[in-house]
C-alpha positions in Angstrom: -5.8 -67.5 113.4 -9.1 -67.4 111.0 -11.2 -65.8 108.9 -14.3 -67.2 108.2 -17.5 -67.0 105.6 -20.8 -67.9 106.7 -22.8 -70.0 104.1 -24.8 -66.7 103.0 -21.9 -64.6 102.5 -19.9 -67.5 100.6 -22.6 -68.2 97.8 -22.6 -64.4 97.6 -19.5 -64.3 96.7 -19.6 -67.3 94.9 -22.2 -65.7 92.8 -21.1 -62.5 92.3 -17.7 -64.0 91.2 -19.2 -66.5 88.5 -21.3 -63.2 86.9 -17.4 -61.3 87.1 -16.1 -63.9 85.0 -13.2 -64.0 87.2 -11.9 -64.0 90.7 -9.8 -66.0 93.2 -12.0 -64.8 96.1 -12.2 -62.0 97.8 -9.8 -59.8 100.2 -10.5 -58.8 103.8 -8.2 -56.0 104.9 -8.2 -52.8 107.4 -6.9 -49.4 106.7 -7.0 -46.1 109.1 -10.3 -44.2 108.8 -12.8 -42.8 110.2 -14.0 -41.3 113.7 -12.7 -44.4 115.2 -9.6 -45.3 113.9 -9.9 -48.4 111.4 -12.6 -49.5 108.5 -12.6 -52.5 106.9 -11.4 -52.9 102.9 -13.5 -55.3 100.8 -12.8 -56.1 97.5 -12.3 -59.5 94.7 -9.3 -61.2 94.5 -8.0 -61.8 90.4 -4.4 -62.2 91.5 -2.7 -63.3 94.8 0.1 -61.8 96.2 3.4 -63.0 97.4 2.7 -62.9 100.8 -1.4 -63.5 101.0 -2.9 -65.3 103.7 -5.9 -67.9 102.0 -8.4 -69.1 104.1 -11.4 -71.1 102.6 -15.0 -71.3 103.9 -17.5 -73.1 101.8 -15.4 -73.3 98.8 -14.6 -69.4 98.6 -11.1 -68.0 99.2 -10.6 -65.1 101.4 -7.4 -63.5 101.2 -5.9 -60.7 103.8 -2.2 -59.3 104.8 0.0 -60.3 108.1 -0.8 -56.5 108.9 -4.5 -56.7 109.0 -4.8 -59.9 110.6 -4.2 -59.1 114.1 -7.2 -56.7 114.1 -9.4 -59.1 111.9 -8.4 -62.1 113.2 -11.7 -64.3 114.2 -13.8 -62.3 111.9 -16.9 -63.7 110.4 -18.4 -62.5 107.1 -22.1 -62.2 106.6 -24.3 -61.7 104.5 -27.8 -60.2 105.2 -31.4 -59.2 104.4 -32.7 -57.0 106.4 -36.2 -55.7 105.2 -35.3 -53.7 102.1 -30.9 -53.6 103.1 -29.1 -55.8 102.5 -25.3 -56.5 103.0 -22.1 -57.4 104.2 -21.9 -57.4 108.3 -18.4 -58.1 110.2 -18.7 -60.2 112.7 -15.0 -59.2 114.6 -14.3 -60.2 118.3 -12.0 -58.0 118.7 -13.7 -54.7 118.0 -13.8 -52.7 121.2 -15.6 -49.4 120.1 -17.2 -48.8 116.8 -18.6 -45.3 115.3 -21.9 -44.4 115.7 -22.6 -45.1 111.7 -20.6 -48.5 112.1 -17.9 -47.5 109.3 -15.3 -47.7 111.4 -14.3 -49.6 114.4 -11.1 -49.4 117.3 -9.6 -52.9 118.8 
């Protein structure tokens, strides 16, 4: 069981964190939502909780719940450029189905 960062996404964070001031990393969760069930919750860490998973890719903490894990579990954060976007992309094996926007996803 993993999460992972790839080296773009990490110095994102990384980055992001340093201008905060603050931070332990950030958090990957799911919640129910949308048209296909689940969407993925992103946000900074400044305190762990009592029963955080940590993982660590290049030096950044990512952080997640026993609950969420089964459905994120082998998930890869990106970070892109795509012409004028630019992003966060989830890189999950287990998604089965996903919306047509890509907000939310079904395993």
């Amino acid at each position: 069981m993993a999460l992972t960062l790839s080296e773009s996404a990490a110095k994102h964070v990384a980055n992001f964190l340093a201008k905060r001031g603050k931070g332990l990393g950030v958090r990957l969760a799911v919640k129910t939502a949308g048209c296909s069930g689940m969407s993925y919750k992103l946000e900074f860490v400044d305190e762990q909780a009592e029963n955080d998973l940590v993982f660590e890719s290049f030096g950044v903490k990512i952080f997640t719940d026993a609950k969420s894990l089964p459905y994120i579990d082998g998930t890869e954060l990106d970070y892109t450029k795509e012409g004028l976007n630019e992003g966060f992309k989830f890189n999950n094996p287990n998604v089965k189905n996903e919306c047509g926007c890509g907000e939310s996803f079904h395993v």
